[in-house]
MARKOLKE-903345 format. One record per residue: residue in one letter; x, y, z of N, C-alpha, C in turn. Coordinates in steps of 0.02 Angstrom, whole numbers, plus 50000, padded with zeros to 5 digits. Example, Ala and Ser with C-alpha at 12.3 -4.5 7.8 and 13.67 -1.06 7.14 Angstrom:
A506604971650390506154977550390506604983550390/S506424988850354506844994750357506455000250394/
//
This chain:
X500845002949331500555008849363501065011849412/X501275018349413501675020749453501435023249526/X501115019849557500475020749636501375019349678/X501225022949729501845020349793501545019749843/X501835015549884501805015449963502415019350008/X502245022050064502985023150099502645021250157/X503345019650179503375016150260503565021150281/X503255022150354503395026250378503485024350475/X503815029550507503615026550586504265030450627/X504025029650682504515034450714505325030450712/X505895035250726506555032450707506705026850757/X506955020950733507235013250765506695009050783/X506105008550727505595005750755505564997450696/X506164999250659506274992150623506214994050552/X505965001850526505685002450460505945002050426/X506645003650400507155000050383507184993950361/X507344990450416507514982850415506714979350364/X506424980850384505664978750367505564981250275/X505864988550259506094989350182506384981350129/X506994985050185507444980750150507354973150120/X506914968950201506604964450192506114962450136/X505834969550127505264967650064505544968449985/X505964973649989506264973649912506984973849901/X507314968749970508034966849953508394973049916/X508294976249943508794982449914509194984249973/X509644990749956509884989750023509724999350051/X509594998750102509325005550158509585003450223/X510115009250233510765009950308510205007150347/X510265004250396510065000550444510475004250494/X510255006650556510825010750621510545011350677/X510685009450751510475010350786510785018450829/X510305023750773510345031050815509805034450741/X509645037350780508885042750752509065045050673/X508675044050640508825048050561509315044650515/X509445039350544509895033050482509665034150410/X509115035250412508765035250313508485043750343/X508665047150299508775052950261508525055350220/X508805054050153508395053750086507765047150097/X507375044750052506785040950053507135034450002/X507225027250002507585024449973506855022749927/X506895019449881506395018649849506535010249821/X506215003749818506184998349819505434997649767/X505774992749719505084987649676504974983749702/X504304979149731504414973749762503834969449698/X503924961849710503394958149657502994954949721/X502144957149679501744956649730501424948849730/X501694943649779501554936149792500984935949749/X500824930949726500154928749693500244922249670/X499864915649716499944908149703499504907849623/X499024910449615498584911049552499264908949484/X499554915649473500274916249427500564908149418/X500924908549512501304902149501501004895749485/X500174896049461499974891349447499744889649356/X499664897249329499544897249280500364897749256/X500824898849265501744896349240501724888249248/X501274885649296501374876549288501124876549246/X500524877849221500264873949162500474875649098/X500774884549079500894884049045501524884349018/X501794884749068502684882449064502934887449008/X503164894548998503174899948987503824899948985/X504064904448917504874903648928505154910148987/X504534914148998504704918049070503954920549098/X504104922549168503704922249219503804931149228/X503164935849229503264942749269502744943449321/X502764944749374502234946549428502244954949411/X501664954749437501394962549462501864964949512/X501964972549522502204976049564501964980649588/X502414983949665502034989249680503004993149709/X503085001549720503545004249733503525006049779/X503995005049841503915005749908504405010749916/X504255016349961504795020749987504955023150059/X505355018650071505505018250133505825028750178/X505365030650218505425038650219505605039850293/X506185045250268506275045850362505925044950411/X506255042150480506005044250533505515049750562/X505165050050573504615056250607504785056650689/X504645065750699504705065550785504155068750812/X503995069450876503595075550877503905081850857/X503405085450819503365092650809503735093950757/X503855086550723503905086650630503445091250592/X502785094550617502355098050581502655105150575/X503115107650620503505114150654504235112950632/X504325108550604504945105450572505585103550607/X505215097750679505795096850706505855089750684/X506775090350687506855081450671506805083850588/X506715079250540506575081350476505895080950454/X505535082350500504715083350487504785085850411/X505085092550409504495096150334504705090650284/X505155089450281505605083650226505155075750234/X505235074950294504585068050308503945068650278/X503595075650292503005075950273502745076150195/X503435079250170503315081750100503355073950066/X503755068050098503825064050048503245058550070/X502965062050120501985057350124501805060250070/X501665065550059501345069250017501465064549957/X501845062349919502015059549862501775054149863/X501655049049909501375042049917500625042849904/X500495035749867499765034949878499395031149937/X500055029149982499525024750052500275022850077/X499985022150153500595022950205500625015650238/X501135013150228501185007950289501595010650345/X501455008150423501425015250464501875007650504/X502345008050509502835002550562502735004950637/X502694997650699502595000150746502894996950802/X503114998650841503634995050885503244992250940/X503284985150962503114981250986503574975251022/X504214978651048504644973451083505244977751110/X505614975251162506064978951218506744976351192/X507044982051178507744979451175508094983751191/X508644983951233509084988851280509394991151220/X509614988451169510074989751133509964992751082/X509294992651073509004997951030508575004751039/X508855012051046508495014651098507705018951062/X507555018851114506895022651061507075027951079/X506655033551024506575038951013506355042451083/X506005040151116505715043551174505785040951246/X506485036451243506345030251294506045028451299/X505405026351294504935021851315504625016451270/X504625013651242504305007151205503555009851225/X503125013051200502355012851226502155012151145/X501955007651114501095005651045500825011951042/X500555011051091499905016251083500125025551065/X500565028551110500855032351122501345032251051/X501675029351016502055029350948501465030950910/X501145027350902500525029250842500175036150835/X500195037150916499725044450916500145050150884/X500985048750894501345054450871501525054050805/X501275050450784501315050650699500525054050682/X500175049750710499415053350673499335060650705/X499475062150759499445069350776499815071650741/X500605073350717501005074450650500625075950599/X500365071550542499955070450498499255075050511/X499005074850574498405080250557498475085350582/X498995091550638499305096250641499585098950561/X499855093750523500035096450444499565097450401/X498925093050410498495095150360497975102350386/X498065101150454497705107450462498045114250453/X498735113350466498975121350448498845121650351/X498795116450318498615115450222498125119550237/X497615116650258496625118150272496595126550287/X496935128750341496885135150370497085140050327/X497665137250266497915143750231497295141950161/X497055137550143496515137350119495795140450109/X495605138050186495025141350210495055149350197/X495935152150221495815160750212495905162250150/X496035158950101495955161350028495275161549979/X494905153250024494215154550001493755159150038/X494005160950089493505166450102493435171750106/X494105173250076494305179650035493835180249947/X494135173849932493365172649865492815174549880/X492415170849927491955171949948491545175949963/X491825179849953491285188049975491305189749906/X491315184849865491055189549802490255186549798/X490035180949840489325180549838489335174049807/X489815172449769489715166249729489695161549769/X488895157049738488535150549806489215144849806/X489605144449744489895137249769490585136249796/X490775143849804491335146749857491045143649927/X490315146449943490325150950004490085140150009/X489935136350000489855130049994490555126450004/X491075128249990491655125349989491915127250058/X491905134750076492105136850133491915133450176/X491155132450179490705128550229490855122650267/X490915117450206491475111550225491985112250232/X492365116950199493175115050235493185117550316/X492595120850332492635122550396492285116150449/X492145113150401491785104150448492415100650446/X492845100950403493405094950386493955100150437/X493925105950455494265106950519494245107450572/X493475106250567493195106450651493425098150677/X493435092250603493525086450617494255084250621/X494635087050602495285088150618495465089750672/X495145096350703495435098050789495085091550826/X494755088650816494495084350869495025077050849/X495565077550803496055072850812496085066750770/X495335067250709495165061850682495215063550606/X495555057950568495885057450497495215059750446/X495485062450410494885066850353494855058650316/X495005052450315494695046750287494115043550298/X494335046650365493645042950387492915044750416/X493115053950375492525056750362491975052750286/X491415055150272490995052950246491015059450190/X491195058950137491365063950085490815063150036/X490555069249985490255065949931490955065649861/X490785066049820491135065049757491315073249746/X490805079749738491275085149748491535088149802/X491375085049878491875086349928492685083149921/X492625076249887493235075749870493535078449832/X493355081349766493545082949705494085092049765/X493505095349808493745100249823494515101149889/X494545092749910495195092049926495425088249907/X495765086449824496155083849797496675087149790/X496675094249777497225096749754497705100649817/X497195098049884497755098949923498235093749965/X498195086349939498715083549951498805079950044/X498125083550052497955082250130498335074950150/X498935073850192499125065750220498455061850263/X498035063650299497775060550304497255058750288/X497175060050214496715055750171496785049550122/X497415048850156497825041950135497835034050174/X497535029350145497285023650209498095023450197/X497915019950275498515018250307498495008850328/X499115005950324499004998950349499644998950393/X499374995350456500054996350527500274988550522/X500994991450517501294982150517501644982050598/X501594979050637501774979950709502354974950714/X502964978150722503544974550705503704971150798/X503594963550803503934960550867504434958350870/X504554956050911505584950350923505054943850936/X505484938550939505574932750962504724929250989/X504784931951086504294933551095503634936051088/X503694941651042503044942851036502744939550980/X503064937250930503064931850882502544926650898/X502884922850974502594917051009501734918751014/X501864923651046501114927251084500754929651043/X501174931950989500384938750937499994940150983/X499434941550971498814944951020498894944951090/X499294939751117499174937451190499854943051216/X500364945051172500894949251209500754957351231/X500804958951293500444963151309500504972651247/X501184971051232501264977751189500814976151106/X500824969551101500394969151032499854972051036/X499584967651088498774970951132498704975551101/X499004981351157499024987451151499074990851073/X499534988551043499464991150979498764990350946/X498814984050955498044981250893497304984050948/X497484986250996496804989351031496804995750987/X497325002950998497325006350952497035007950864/X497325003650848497015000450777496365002050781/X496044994950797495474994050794494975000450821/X495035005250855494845009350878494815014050813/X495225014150760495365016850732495145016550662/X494925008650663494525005050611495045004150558/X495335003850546496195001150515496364993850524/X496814993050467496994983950469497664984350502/X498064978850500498834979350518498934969550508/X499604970450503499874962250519500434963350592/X500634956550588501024956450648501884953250607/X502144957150627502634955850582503364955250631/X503934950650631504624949550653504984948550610/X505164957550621505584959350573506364955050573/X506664955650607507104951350601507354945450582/X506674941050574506504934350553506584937550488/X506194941650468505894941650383506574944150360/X506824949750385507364948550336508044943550354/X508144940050382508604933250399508244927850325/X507624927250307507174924450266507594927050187/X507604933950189507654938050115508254932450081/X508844933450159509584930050136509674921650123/X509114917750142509194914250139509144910550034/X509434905350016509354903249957508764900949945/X508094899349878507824898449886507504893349930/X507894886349889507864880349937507734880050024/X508454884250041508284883350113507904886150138/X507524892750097506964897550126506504892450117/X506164890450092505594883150092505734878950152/X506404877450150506284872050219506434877350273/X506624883650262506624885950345505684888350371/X505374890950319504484890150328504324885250339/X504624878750333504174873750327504314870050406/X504924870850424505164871050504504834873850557/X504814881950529504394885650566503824882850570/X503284880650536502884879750525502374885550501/X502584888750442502354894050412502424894350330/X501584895250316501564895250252501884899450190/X502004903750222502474908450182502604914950226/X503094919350193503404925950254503014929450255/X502724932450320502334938150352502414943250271/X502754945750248502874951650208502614950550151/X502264944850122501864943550073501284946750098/X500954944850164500424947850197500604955850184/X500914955250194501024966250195500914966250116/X501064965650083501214967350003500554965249987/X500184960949988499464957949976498974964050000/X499204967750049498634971350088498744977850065/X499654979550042499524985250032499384985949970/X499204981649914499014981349831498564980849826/X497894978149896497084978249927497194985949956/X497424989249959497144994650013497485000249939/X497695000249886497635004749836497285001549788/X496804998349806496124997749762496314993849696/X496894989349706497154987749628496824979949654/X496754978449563496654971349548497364969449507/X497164961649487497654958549428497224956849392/X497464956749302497254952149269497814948049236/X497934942049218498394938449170498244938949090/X498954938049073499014936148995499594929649022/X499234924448960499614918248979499724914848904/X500364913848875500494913748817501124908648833/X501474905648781502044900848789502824907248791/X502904912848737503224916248780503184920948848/X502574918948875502684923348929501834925248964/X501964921249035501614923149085501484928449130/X501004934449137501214939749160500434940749202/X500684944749267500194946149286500254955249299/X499634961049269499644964549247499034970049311/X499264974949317498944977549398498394985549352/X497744985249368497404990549356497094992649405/X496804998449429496335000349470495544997649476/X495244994649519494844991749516494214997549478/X493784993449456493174996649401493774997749314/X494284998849302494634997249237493994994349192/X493914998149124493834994349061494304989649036/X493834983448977494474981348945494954985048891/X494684991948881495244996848854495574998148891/X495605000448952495855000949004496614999348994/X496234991849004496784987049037497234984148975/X496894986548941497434984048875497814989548863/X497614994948893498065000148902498745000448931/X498544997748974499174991949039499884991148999/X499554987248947500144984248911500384984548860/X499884989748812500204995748789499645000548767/X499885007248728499395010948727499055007648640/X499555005648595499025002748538498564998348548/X498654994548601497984989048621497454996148637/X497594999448662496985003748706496585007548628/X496865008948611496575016548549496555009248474/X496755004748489496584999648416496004994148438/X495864994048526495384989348538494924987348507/X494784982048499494094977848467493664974648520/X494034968248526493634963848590494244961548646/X493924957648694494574953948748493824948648750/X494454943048722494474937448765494464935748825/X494104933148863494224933448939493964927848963/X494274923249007493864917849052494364919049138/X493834917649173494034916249233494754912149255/X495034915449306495744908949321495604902949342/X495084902649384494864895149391494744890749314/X494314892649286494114891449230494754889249193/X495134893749165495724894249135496024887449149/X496234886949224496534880149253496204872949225/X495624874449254495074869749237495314866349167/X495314871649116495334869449032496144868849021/X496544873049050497254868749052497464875348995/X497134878748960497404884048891496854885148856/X497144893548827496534896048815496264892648765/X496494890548705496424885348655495944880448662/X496064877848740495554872448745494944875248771/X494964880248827494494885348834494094888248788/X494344890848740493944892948665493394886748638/X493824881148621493434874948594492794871248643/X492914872248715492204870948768491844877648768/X491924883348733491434887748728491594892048792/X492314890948846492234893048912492394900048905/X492534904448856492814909148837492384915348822/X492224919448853492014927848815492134931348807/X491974933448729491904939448699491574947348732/X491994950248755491874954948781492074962648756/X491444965448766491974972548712492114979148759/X491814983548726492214989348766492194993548831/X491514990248861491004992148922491144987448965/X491644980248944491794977149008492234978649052/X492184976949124492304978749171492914972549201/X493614972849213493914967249209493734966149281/X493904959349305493724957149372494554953349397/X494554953649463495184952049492495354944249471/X495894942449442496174935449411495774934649345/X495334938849294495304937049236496124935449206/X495994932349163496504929449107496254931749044/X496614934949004496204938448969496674940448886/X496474939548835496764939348765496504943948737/X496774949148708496604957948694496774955748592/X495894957548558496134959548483495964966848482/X496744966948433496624974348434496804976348368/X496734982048363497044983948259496934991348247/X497854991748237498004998348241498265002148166/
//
């Protein structure tokens, strides 16, 4: 599925470093405003212990995880909506994402300067989301005057459209994201095609040093951040950036024993990648075969045409049935083979609905 994320956050707040960290690619790293420019774009493979458990059993002459495409996007300033700093260029490449991870600075370092002098959580966040809804409202306003130029021709489902877009800007000047208005199905349908940024969930990764590491919640700038948040009804992790990518370089081996030192089950940035593949509504299902273990990403509610679509389009248009048992299950019986013979196995046809970690065997005939 081609769905993206972009990171986003005001300039020297780690977003960068925090890219790079997730899809080992490489994006200038600089301590001075506007280092990333163009939007770098990164594949990352999205953690899943499930996979690495169905490759033990069935020992596969190769292993593919699911993915998701991250695009790491300039710096934002104030009055990016007016195009200062590279706002119009920032904004346009939200526009292209399907959900934002929003980086947030949460630690003091002389040597790194911020954008505004001041290290303030709370105060960084607001100038991105004020950004983001200053842009959708100047979208809305050249909108509104075209439908109500329609509109005087009398037709009811103009003068109905006008109506609301004039609620979704009254909810805008008061400073609050069109997500987390209460839409029906054709209020959405009537701002799809404008691309609105803030109808895009957002997940805040709050990048600390050292210190705030120690403290999470208890350090007073985390606080502050995760008070924000929550106000906001939004998720976030707590993330040190610097750790995670010192982690990327390490060889596998010693990355195991440097978590296991730490005393950490695995790197913060699995958490980010987990949340942001939960927050675009995707599931997994597996195919688990001796050449090849794969775990395969659809939008949640997917048919099993659907999803056999996934992996190619003759499974989709030749479908018959899918095989399907649970991953527990699966484990349980050790292969589908043996699964089939305890009966653990169903026949499912074209109205099923796949569920997150089915394992699943597609007949098809084209």
């Amino acid at each position: 599925m081609s769905l993206k994320i972009g990171i986003v956050g005001l300039p020297n707040v780690g977003k960068s470093t925090i890219f790079n960290a997730l899809t080992s690619a490489r994006s200038q790293v600089a301590n001075y405003p506007f280092a990333t420019i163009d939007p770098h774009v990164g594949i990352v493979d999205v953690p899943d212990k499930r996979l690495d458990k169905l490759a033990e059993i069935v020992k596969p002459e190769m292993v593919v995880h699911a993915t998701l495409e991250v695009v790491d996007i300039a710096g934002l300033v104030k009055g990016a909506n007016k195009g200062e700093g590279l706002g119009n260029q920032f904004l346009d490449n939200i526009r292209r994402v399907d959900a934002i991870i929003h980086v947030v600075r949460a630690f003091q370092n002389p040597d790194i300067v911020h954008v505004s002098g001041k290290v303030d959580p709370r105060s960084d966040i607001e100038v991105i989301n004020t950004e983001l809804v200053l842009a959708d409202l100047q979208v809305l306003e050249r909108r509104i005057e075209k439908v109500s130029r329609l509109a005087k021709s009398g037709e009811k489902k103009l003068k109905e459209e006008l109506e609301f877009l004039k609620r979704v800007e009254a909810w805008l000047n008061e400073g609050k994201k069109i997500i987390n208005m209460e839409l029906s199905s054709e209020e959405k349908e009537w701002l799809r095609n404008l691309h609105l940024l803030t109808t895009k969930k957002m997940l805040y990764v709050i990048n600390v040093d050292e210190e705030g590491w120690e403290k999470k919640e208890s350090h007073p700038l985390v606080r502050e951040a995760i008070a924000y948040i929550k106000e906001e009804g939004s998720d976030y992790v707590i993330i040190f950036g610097k750790m995670e990518a010192e982690i990327t370089e390490l060889d596998p081996g010693d990355r195991a024993e440097f978590l296991k030192d730490a005393g950490i089950d695995e790197p913060g940035l699995n958490r980010v990648i987990r949340k942001g593949y939960q927050m675009l509504d995707l599931i997994t299902f597996f195919t688990a075969g001796k050449p090849e273990v794969r775990a395969w990403t659809v939008k949640r509610g997917a048919t099993a045409p659907e999803a056999a679509g996934v992996i190619h389009s003759d499974f989709q248009r030749g479908f018959i049935k899918a095989e399907v048992i649970p991953f527990e299950e699966f484990v349980k019986y050790g292969s589908m083979a043996a699964a089939r013979e305890a009966g653990a196995v169903r026949m499912e046809g074209k109205d099923y609905v796949i569920k997150d970690g089915d394992v699943v065997y597609f007949r098809f005939n084209v």
